[in-house]
DSSP file (Angstrom, degrees, kcal/mol; ACC not computed):
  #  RESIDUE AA STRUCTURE BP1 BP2  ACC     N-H-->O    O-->H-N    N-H-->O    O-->H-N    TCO  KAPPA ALPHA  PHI   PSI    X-CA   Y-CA   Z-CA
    1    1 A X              0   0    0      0, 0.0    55,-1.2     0, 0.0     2,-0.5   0.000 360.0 360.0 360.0 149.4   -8.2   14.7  -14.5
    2    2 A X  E     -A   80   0A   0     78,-0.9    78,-1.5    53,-0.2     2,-0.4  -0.880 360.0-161.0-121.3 159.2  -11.3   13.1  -15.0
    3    3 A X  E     -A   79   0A   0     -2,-0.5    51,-1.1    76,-0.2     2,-0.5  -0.913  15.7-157.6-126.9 105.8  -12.1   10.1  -16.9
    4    4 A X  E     -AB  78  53A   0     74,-1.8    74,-1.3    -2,-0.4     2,-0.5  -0.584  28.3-169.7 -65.8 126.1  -15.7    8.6  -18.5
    5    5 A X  E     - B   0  52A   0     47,-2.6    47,-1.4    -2,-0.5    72,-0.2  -0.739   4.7-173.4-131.3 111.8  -14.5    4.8  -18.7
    6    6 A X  E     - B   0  51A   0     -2,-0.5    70,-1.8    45,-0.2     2,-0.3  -0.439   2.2-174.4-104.9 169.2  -17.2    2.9  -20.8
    7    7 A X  E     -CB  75  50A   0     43,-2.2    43,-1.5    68,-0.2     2,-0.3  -0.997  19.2-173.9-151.8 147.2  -17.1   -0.8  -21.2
    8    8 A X  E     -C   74   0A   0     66,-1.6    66,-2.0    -2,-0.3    41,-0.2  -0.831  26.0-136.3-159.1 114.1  -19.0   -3.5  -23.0
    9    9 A X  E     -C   73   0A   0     -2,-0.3     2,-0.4    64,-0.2    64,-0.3  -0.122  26.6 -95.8 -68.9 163.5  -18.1   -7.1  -22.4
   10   10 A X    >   -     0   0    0     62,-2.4     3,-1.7     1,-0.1     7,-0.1  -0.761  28.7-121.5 -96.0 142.6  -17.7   -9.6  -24.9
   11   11 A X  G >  S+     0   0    0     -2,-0.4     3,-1.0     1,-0.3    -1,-0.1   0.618 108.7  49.4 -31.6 -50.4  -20.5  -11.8  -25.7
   12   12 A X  G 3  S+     0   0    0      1,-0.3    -1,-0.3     2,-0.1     3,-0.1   0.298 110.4  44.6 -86.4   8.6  -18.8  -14.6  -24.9
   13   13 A X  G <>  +     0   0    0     -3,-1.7     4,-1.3    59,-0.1     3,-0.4   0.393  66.6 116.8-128.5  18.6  -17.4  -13.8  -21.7
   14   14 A X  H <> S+     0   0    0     -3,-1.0     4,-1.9     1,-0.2    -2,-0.1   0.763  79.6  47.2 -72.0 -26.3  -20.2  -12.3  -19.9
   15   15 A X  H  > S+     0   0    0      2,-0.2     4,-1.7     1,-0.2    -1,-0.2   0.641 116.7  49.6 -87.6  -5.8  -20.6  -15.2  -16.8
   16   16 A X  H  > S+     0   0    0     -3,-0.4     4,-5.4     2,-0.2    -2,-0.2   0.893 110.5  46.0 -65.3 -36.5  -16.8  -14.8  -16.6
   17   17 A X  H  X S+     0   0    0     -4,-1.3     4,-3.1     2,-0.2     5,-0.3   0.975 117.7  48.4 -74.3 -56.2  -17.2  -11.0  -16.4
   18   18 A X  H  X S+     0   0    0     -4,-1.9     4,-1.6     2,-0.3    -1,-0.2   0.763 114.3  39.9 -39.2 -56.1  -19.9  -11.7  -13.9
   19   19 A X  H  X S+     0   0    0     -4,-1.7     4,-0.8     2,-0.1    -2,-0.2   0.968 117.0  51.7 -67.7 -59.4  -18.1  -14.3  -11.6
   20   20 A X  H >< S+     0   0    0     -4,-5.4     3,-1.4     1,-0.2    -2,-0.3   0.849 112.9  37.9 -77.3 -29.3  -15.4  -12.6  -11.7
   21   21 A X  H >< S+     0   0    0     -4,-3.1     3,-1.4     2,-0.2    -1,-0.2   0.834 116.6  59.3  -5.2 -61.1  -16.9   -8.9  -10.8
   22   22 A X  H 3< S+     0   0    0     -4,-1.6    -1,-0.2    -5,-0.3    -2,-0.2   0.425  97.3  53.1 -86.8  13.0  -19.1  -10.8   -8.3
   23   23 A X  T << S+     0   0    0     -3,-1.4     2,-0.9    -4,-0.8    -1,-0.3   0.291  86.4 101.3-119.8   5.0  -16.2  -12.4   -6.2
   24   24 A X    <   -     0   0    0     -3,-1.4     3,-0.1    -5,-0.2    -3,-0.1  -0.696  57.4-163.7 -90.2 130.6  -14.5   -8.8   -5.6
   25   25 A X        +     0   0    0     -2,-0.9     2,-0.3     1,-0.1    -1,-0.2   0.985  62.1  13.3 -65.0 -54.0  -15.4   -7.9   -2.3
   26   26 A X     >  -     0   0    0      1,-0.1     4,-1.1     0, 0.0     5,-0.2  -0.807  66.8-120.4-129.7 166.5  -14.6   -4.0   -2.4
   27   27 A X  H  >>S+     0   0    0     -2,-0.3     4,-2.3     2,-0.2     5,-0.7   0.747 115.2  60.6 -70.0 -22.3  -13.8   -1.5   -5.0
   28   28 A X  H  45S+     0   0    0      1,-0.2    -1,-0.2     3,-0.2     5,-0.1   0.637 106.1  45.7 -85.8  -0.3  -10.2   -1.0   -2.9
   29   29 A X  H  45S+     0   0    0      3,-0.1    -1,-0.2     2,-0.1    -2,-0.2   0.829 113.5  47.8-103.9 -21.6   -9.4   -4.6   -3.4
   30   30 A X  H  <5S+     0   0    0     -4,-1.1    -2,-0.2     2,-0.1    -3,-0.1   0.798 130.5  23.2 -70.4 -41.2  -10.3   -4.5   -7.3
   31   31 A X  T  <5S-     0   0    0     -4,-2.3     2,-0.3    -5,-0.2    -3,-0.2   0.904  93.6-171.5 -92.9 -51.6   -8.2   -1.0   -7.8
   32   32 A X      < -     0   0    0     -5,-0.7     2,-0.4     1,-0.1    -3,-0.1  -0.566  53.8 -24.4 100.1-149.5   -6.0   -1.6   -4.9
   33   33 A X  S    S+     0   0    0     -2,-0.3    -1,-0.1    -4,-0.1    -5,-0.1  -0.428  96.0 137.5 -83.5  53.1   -3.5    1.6   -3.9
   34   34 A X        -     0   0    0     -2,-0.4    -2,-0.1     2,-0.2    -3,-0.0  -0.325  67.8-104.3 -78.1-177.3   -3.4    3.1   -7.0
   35   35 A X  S    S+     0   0    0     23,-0.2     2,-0.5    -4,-0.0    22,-0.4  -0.016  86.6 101.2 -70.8   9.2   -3.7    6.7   -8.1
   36   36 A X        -     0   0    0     20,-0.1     2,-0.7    21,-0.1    20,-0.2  -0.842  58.5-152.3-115.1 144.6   -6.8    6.4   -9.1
   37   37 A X  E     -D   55   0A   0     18,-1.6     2,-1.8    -2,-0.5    18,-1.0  -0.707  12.1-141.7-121.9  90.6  -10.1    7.4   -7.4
   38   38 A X  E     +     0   0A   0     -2,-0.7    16,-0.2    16,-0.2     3,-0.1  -0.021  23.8 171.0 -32.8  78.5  -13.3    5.8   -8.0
   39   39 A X  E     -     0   0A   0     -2,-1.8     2,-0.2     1,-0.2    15,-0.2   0.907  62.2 -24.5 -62.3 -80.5  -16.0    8.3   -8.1
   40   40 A X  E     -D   53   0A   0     13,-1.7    13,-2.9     2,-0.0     2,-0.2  -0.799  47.0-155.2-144.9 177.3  -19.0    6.2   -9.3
   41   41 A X  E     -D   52   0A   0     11,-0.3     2,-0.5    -2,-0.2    11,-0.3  -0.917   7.8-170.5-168.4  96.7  -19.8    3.2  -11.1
   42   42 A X  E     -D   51   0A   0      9,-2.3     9,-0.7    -2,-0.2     2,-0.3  -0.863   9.5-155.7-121.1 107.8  -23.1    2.3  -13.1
   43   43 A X  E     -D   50   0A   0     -2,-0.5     2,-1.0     7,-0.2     7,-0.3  -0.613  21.4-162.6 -67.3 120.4  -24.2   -1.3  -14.7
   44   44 A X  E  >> -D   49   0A   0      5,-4.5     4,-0.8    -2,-0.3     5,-0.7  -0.838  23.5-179.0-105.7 108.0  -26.3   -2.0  -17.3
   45   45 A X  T  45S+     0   0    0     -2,-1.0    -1,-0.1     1,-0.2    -2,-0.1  -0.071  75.0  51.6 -95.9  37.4  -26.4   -5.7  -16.1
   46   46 A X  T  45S+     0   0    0      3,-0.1    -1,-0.2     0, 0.0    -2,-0.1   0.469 122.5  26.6-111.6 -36.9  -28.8   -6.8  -18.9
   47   47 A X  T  45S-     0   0    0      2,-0.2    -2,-0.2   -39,-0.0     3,-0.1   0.461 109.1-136.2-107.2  -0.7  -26.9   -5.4  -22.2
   48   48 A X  T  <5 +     0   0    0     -4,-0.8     2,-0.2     1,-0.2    -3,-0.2   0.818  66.8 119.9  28.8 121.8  -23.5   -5.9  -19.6
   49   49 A X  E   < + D   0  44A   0     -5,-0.7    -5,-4.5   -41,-0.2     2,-0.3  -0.799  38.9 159.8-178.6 155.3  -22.4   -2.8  -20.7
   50   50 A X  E     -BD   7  43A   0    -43,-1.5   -43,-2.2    -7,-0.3     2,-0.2  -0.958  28.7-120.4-165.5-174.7  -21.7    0.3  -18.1
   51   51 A X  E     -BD   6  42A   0     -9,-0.7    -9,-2.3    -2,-0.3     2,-0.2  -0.956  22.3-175.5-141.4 134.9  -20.1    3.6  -17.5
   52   52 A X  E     -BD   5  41A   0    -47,-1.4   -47,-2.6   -11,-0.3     2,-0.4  -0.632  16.0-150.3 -43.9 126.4  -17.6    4.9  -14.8
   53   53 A X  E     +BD   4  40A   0    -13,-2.9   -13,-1.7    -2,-0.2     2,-0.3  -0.790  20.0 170.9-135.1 127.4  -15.8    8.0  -13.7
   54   54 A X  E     -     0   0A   0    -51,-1.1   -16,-0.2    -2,-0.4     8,-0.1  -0.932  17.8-150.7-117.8  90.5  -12.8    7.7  -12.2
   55   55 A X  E     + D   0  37A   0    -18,-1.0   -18,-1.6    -2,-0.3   -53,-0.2  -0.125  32.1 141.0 -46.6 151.7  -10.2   10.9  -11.2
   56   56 A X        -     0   0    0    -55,-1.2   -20,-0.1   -20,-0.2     3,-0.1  -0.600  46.4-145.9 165.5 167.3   -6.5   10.4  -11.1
   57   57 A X  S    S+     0   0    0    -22,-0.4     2,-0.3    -2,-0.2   -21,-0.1   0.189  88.1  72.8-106.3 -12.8   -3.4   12.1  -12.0
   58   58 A X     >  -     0   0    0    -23,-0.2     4,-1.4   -57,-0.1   -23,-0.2  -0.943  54.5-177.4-131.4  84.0   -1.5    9.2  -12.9
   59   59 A X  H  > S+     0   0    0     -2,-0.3     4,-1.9     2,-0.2     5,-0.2   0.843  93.6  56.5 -30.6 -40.7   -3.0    7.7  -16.8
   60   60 A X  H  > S+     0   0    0      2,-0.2     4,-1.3     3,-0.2     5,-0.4   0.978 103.7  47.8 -93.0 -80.4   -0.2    4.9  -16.1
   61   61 A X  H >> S+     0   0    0      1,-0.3     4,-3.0     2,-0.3     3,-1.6   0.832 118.9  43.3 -37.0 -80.5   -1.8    3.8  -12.6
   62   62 A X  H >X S+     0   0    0     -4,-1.4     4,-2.6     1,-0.3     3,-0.6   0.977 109.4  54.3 -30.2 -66.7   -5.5    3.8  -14.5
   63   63 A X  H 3X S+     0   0    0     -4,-1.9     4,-1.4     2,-0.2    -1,-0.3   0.838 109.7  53.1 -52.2 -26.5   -4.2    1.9  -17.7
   64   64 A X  H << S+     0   0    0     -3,-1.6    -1,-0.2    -4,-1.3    -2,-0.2   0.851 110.3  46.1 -41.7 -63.3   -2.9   -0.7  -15.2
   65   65 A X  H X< S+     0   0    0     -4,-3.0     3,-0.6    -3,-0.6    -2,-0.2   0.864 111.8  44.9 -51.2 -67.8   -5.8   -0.9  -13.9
   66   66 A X  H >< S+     0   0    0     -4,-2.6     3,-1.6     1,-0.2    -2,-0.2   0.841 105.1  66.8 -43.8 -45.4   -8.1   -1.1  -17.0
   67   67 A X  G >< S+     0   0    0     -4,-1.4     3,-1.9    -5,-0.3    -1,-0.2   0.671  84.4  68.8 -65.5  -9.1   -5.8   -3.5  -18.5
   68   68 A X  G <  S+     0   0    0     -3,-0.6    -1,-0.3     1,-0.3    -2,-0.2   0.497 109.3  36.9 -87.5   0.6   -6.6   -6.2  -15.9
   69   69 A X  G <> S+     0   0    0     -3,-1.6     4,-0.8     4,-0.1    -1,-0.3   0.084  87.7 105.0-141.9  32.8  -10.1   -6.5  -17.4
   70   70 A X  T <4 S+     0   0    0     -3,-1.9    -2,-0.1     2,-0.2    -3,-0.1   0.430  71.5  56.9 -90.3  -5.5   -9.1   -6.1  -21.1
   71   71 A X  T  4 S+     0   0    0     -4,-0.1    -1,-0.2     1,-0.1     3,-0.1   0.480 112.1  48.6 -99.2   4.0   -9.4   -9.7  -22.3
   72   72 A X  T  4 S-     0   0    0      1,-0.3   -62,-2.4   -63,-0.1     2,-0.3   0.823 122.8  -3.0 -98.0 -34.9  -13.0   -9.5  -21.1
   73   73 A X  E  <  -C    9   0A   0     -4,-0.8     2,-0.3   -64,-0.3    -1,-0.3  -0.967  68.7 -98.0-156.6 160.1  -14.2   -6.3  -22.6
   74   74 A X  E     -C    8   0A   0    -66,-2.0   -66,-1.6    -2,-0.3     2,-0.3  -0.842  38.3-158.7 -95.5 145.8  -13.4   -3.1  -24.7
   75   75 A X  E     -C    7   0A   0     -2,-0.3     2,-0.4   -68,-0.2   -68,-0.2  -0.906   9.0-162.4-123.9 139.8  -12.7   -0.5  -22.6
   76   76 A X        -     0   0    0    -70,-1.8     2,-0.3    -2,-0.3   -70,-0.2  -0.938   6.7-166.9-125.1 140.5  -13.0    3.6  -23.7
   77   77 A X        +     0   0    0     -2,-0.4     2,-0.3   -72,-0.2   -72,-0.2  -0.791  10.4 174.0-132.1  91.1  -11.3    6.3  -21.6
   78   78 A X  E     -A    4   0A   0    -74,-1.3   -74,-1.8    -2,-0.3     2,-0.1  -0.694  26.2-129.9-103.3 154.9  -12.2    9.5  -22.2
   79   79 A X  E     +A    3   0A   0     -2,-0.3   -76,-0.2   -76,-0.2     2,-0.2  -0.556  38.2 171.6 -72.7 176.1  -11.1   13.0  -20.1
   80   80 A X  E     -A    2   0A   0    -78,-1.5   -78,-0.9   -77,-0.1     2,-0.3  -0.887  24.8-132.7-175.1 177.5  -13.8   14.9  -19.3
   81   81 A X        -     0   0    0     -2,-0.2    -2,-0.0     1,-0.1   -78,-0.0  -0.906  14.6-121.8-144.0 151.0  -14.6   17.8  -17.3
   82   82 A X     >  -     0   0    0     -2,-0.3     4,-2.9     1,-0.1    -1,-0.1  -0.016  54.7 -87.3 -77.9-179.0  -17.5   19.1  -14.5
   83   83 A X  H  > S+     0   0    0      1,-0.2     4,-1.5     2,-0.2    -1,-0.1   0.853 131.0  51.4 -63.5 -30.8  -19.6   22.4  -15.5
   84   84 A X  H  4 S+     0   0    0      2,-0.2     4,-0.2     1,-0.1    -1,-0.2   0.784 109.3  46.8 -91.4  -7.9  -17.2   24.7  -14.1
   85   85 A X  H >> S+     0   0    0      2,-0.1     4,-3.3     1,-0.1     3,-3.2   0.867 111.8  56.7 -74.6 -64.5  -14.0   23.1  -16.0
   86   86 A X  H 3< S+     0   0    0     -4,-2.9     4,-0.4     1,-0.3    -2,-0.2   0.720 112.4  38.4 -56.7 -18.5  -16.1   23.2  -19.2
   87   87 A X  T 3< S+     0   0    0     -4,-1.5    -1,-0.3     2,-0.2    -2,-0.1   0.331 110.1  58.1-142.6  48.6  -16.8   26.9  -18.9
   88   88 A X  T <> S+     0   0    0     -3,-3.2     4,-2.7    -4,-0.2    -2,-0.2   0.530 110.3  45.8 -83.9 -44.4  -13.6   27.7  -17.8
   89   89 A X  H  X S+     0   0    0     -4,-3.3     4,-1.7     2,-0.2    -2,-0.2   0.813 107.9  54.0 -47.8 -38.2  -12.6   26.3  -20.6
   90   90 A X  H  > S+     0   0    0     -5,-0.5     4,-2.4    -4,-0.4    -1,-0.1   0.948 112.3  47.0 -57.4 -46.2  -15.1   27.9  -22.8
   91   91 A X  H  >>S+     0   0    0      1,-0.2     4,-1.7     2,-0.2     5,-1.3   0.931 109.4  50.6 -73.3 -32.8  -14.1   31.2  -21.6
   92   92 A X  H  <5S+     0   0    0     -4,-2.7    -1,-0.2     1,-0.2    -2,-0.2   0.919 117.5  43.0 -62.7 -28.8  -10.7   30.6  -22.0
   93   93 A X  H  <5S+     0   0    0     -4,-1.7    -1,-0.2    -5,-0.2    -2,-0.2   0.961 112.2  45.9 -33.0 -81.8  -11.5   29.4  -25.6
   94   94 A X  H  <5S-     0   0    0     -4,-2.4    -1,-0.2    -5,-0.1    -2,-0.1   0.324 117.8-117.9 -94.7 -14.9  -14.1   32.1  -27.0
   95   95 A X  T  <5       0   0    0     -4,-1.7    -3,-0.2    -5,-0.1    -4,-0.1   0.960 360.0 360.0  92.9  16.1  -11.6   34.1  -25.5
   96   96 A X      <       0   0    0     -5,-1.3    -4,-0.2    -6,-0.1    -5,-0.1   0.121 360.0 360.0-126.2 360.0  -13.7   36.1  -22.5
């Protein structure tokens, strides 16, 4: 399954969010071995705010993950799905 995971630090933690962000070397040392698979990753490093999507199969392994940067920012995790999930789904829906 795939996951938009949007994020908006708190005001008052934004050079924390920043050092600490800016002292992980790789995405594999930030996520580690988890079940989860970083697709891409975009910053809006003025409003610090960004969005994600990240794959996995394991929710638990993500939420782990997530949590570890949860006193710094709210974090949203929604599924979502490419064009051809979304109208496979449609048809399955509507019923075609």
């Amino acid at each position: 399954m795939k996951y938009m995971v949007q994020w908006r630090i708190h005001d008052d933690k934004r050079h924390e969010a920043l050092k600490v962000f800016s002292g992980i070397h790789s995405t594999d040392d930030e996520i580690g071995a988890s079940d989860v698979n970083l697709i891409g990753r975009w910053h809006d490093v003025i409003g610090f705010t960004g969005v994600g999507i990240v794959e996995t199969d394991n929710p638990e392994a993500m939420s782990k993950w997530l949590l570890s940067w949860n006193q710094i920012c709210d974090i949203e995790a929604i599924p979502v799905f490419d064009d051809e999930e979304t109208r496979k789904l449609g048809r399955e829906f509507l019923g075609k």
